[in-house]
C-alpha positions as CSV (number, residue, x, y, z in Angstrom):
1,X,8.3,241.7,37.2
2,X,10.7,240.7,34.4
3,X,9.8,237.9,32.7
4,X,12.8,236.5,32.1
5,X,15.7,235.8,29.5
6,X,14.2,234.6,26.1
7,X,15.5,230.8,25.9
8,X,16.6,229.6,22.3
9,X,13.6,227.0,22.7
10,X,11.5,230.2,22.3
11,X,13.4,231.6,19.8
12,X,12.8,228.5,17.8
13,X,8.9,228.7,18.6
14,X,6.8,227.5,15.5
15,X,3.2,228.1,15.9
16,X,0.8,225.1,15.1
17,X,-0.1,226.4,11.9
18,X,3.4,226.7,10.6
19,X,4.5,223.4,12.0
20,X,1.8,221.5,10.1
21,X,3.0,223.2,6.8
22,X,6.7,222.1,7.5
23,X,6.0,218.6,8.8
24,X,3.7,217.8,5.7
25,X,6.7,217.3,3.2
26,X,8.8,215.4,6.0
27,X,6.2,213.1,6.8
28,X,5.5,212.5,3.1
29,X,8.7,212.4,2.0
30,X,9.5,209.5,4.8
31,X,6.4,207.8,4.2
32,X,6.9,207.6,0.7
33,X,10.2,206.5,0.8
34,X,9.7,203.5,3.5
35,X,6.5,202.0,1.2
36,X,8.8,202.6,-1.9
37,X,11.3,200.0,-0.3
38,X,9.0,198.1,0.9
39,X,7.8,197.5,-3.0
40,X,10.9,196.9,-4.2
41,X,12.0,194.3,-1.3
42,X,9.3,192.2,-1.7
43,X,6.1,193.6,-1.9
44,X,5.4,192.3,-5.7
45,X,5.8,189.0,-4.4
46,X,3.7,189.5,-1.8
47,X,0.8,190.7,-3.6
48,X,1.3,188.0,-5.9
49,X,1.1,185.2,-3.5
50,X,-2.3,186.7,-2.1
51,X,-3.7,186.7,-6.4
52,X,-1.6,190.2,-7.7
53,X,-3.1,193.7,-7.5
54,X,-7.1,193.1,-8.5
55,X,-6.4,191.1,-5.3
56,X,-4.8,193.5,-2.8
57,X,-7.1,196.8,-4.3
58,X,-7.7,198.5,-1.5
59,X,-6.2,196.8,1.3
60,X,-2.9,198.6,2.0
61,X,-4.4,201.8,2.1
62,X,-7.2,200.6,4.6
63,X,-4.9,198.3,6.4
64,X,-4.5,200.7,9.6
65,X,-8.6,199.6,10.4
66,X,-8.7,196.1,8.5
67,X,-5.7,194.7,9.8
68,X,-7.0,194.9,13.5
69,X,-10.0,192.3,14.6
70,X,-13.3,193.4,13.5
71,X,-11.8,196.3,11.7
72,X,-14.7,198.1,9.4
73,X,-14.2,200.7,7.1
74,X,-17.8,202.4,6.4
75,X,-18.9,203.8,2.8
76,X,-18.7,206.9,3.9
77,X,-14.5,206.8,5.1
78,X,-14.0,204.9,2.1
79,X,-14.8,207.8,-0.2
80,X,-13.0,210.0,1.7
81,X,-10.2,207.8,1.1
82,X,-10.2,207.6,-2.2
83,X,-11.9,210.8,-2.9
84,X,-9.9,211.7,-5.6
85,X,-10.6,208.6,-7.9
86,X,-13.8,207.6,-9.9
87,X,-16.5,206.0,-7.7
88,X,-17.2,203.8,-10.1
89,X,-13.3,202.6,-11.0
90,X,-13.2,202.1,-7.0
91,X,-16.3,199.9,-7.5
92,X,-15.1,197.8,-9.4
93,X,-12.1,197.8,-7.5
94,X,-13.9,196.1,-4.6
95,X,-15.8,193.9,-6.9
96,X,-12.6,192.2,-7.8
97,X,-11.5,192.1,-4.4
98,X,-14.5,190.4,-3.4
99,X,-14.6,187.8,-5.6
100,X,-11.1,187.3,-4.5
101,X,-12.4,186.7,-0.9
102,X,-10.3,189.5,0.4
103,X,-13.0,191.6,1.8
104,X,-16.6,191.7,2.7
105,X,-18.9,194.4,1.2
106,X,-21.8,194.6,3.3
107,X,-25.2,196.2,1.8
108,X,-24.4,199.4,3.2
109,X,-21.3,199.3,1.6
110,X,-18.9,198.8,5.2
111,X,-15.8,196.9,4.5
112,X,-14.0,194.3,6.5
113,X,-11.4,191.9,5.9
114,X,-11.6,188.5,4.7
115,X,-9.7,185.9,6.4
116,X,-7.5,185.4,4.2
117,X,-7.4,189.2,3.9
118,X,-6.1,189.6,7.4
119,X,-3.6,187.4,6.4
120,X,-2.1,189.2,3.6
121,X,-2.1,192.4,6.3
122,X,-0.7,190.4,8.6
123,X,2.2,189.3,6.4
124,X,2.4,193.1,4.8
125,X,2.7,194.5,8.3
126,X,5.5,192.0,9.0
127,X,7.3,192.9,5.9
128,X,7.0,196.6,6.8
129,X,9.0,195.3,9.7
130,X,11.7,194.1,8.1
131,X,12.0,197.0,5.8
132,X,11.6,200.1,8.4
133,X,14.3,197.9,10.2
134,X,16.9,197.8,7.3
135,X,16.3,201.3,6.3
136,X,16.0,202.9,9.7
137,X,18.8,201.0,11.2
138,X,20.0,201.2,15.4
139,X,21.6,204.0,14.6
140,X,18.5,205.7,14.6
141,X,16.8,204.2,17.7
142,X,16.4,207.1,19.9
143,X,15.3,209.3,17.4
144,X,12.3,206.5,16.2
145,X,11.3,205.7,19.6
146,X,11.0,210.0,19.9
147,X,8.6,209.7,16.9
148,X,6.6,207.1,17.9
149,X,6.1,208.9,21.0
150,X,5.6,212.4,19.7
151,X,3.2,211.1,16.6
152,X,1.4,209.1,19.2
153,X,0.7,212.7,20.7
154,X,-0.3,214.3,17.6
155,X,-2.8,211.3,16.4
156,X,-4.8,211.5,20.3
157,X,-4.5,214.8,19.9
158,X,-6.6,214.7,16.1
159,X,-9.0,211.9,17.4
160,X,-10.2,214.7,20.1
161,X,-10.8,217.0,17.6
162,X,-12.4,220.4,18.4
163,X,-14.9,222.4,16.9
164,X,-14.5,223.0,13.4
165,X,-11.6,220.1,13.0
166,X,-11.6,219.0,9.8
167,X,-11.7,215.2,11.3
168,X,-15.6,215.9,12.8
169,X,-17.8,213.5,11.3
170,X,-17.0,211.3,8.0
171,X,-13.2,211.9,7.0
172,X,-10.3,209.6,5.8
173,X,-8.5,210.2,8.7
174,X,-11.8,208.7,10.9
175,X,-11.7,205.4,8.3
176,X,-8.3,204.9,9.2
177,X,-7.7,206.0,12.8
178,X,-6.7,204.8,15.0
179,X,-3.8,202.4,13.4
180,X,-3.8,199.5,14.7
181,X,-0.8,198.3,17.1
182,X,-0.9,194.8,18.6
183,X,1.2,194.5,21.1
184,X,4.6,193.7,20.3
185,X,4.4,195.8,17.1
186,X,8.4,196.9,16.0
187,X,8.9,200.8,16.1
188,X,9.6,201.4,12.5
189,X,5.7,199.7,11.7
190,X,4.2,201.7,14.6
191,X,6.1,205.0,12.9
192,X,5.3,204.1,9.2
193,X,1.3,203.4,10.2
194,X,1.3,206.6,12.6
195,X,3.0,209.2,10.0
196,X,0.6,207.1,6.6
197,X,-2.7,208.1,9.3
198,X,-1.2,211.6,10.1
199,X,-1.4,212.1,6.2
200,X,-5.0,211.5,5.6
201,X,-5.3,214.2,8.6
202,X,-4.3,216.6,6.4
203,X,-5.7,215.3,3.4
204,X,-9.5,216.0,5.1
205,X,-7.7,219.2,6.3
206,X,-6.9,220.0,2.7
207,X,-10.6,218.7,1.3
208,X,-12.4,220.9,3.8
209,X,-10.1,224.1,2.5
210,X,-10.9,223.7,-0.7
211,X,-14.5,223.0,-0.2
212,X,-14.8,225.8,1.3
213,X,-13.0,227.7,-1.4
214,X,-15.6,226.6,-4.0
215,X,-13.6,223.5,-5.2
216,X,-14.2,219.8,-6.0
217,X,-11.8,217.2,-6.1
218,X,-11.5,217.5,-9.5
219,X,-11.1,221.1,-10.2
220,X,-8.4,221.3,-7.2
221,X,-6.4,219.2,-8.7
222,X,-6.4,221.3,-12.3
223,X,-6.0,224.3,-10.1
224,X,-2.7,226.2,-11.3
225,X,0.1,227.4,-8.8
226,X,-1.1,231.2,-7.7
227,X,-3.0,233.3,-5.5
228,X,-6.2,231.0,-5.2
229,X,-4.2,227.7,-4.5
230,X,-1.8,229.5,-2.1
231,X,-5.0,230.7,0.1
232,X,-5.8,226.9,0.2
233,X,-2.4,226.0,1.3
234,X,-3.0,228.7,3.9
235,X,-6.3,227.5,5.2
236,X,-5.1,224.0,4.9
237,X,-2.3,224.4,7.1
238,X,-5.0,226.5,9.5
239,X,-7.5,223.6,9.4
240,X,-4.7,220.9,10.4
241,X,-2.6,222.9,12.9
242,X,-4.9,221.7,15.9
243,X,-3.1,218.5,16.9
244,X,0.4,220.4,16.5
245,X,-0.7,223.1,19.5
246,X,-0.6,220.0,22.0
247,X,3.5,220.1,21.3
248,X,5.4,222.3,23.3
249,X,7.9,224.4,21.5
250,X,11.0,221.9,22.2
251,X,9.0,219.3,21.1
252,X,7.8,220.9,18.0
253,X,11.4,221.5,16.6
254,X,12.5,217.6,17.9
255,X,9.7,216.7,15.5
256,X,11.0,218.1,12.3
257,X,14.7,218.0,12.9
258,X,13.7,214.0,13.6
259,X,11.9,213.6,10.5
260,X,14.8,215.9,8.5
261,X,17.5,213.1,9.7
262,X,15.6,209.9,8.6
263,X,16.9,208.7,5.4
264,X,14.7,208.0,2.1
């Protein structure tokens, strides 16, 4: 039986592996450029109103689990998080932030927000509103309400997991997922929060490659373009490719060419 005339859906056909490697740079490149306005809009003054960076420390990049009530980041997600800097430096980070009264440490080192932490988040998360909506303006409504919907996918997708995901267990993306979405939440926060959680997805994709390769966070970061950090790449973009295979092709091209047209 024939099977058919090849559509030019399936010619376009990117298999999970290769669609995480091109939707990294997309994702960070629209990430980066959305919290970049953000900061120069009005997110100084923010942080200033709430006592300045020693302050905020940690809070934005936690704010997916300790903006929602109850949130808790444990020890263990917060190193992931911030696996790359001094555990110390971090430290005293949080002891700054304490004395603030923006977040709880409890003795086994589980964080939580403050009151008046959940307030800042509360205001950042509205800001982040008003700047996803200036820089990703109606004439781009179909194509964020497309991302929402096809990130949604992709973050279910990586909180199943399968054996051998890098997210099993302990894991940035685990401190931070799922982000959380009160009802009412405007498209362009729900996209920003979904694509900053996607990222630490591949970031425990990218520690368990090179841990694997004989790394540590500091020597992978000295590591020189070549051979050895290409086979990381490799693996990395193996490791992450598992939420990616729940896409069909159509909606695996739709995903890039999405990101490709958003400005920043």
């Amino acid at each position: 039986m024939s099977a058919g005339p090849v559509s030019a859906t399936d010619q376009l056909w990117l298999p999970g592996h290769r669609c995480a490697a091109l939707t990294a740079p997309a994702v960070d490149r629209v990430y980066r450029a959305a919290m970049a306005a953000t900061a120069a809009a009005a997110g100084t003054e923010l942080r200033q109103r709430y006592g300045g960076p020693a302050a905020i420390g940690f809070l934005v990049d936690l704010r997916t689990r300790l903006a929602a009530p109850g949130g808790m980041v444990d020890a263990a997600g917060f190193a992931a998080v911030t696996r790359y800097q001094d555990p110390a430096s971090c430290q005293r980070v949080l002891d700054k932030q304490v004395a603030y009264g923006m977040v709880v440490r409890h003795p086994d080192g589980t964080l939580r927000a403050t009151e008046r932490g959940a307030a800042f988040l509360t205001d950042l998360y509205a800001l982040h509103a008003e700047v996803t909506a200036q820089i990703w303006g109606s004439e781009h409504t179909g194509r964020l309400a497309r991302l929402v919907e096809l990130t949604g996918r992709l973050l279910a997708a990586a909180r199943t997991g399968q054996a051998g995901d890098p997210t099993e267990g302990a894991g940035a993306f685990g401190a931070v997922a799922p982000p959380y979405e009160p009802e009412g939440t405007p498209v362009g926060v729900l996209l920003l929060n979904r694509l900053g959680v996607l990222r630490y997805h591949r970031a425990d994709a990218h520690a368990a490659a090179w841990t694997a390769a004989g790394h540590t966070a500091r020597s992978i970061v000295d590591l020189p373009p070549g051979p050895a950090r290409l086979a990381i790449e490799q693996e990395t973009d193996r490791r992450a490719a598992g939420p990616y295979q729940g896409l069909d092709p159509e909606q695996r091209v739709t995903l890039l060419a999405d990101l490709a047209a958003l400005p920043g």
